[in-house]
C-alpha positions, 0 to 999 in steps of 0.5 A: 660318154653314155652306154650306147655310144660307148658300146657302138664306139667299141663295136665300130673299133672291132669291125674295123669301121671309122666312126667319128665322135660326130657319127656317133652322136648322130647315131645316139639323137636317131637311137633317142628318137627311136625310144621316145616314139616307141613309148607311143607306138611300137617300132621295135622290141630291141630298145636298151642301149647296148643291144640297140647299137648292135642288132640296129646300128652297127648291124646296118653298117657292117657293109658299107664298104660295099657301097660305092661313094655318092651311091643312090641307095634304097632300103626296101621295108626300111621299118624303123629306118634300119640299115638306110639310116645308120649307113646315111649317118656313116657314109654322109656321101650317099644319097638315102632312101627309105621305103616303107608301107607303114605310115607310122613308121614313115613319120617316125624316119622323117622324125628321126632323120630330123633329129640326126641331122640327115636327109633321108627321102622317105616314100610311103609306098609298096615296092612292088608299085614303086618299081612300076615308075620312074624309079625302075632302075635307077638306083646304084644298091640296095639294102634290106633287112626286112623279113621275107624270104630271099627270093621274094626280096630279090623280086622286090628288089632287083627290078630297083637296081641299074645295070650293074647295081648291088643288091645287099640283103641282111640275113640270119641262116642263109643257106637254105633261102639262098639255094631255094633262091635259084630260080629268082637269081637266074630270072633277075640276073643277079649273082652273088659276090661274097657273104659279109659275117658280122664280126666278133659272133655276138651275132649268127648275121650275115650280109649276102652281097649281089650284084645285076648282071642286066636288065630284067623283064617288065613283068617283074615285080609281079603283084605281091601277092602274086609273089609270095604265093608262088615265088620265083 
């Protein structure tokens, strides 16, 4: 058994989460993947087996039991794949979506979603233009680990979702984004469910679960720009 699937399989067992030998080893061909196309370009500074299937892999999936069976799931600033990939390798079920502003990134998804045997739709786009389409609320949750601030992600988020919809953003300290996030909570209708702490302490990781409330406005998301100048 090679060091990263041995430690992902411990992780797993701690968390309480049933990952399959073949889960695993899906999740070893997409991690082999991600380290062969590093060596070209830089995808992630985290590489080294054990510290890989933590802070990528298992990280990704300590929610997933947030998410409803066959759920339409969107992962917005997907960078390397990261939650979307892991949860599609998990929970087969699902439908995955990735969407990255990054060519190179989207290329590599692509790749390593070949490599595990997964089918992941990769949308080389902004999430702020795809919310202006047919995609607008059509999704049952999503998922981000990007680094924004919380209230800039539920802008880019929320206008995603269908009624009813889960938002589940991928956070370290929380609390101070949280409560600035207010305002954007009570614009998009989204409130909050519980706080998902990532098990065992290796890491200050928290998944903050939202859930839509109602429709929202057409003027959300606004420009980009727009909303990192003056966020809700």
């Amino acid at each position: 058994m090679s060091e990263f699937i041995d430690e992902l399989k411990t992780l797993c067992r701690q968390g309480g989460i049933e990952a399959g030998q073949d889960v695993l080893e899906r999740m070893e061909e997409y991690y082999e993947c991600m380290k062969e196309t590093n060596r070209l370009y830089n995808l992630t500074a985290i590489t080294e087996p054990k510290e890989a299937a933590l802070k990528h892999f298992f990280d990704s999936i300590v929610p997933e039991g947030e998410i409803p069976g066959k759920s339409r799931v969107v992962d917005v600033g997907s960078g390397a794949g990261f939650p979307v990939v892991p949860l599609k390798i998990l929970r087969g079920d699902i439908s995955a979506f990735a969407v990255e502003s990054s060519k190179k990134k989207c290329d590599f998804i692509v790749q390593g979603a070949q490599a595990a045997r997964i089918d992941v739709t990769v949308m080389n786009v902004r999430a702020e233009e795809l919310a202006t389409g047919k995609p607008r609320e059509s999704y049952d949750v999503c998922v981000s680990r990007a680094v924004a601030q919380l209230r800039v992600l539920m802008e880019l988020c929320a206008p995603l979702l269908k009624d009813g919809g889960r938002f589940l953003a991928y956070k370290g300290d929380y609390e101070k984004e949280l409560n600035e996030a207010a305002g954007a909570m009570k614009a998009l209708n989204l409130k909050l469910d519980k706080v998902i702490d990532m098990p065992g302490g290796e890491l200050a990781h928290h998944v903050l679960v939202f859930h839509k409330t109602g429709m929202i406005a057409q003027k959300y998301p606004r420009r980009y720009a727009q909303i990192v100048k003056s966020p809700l």
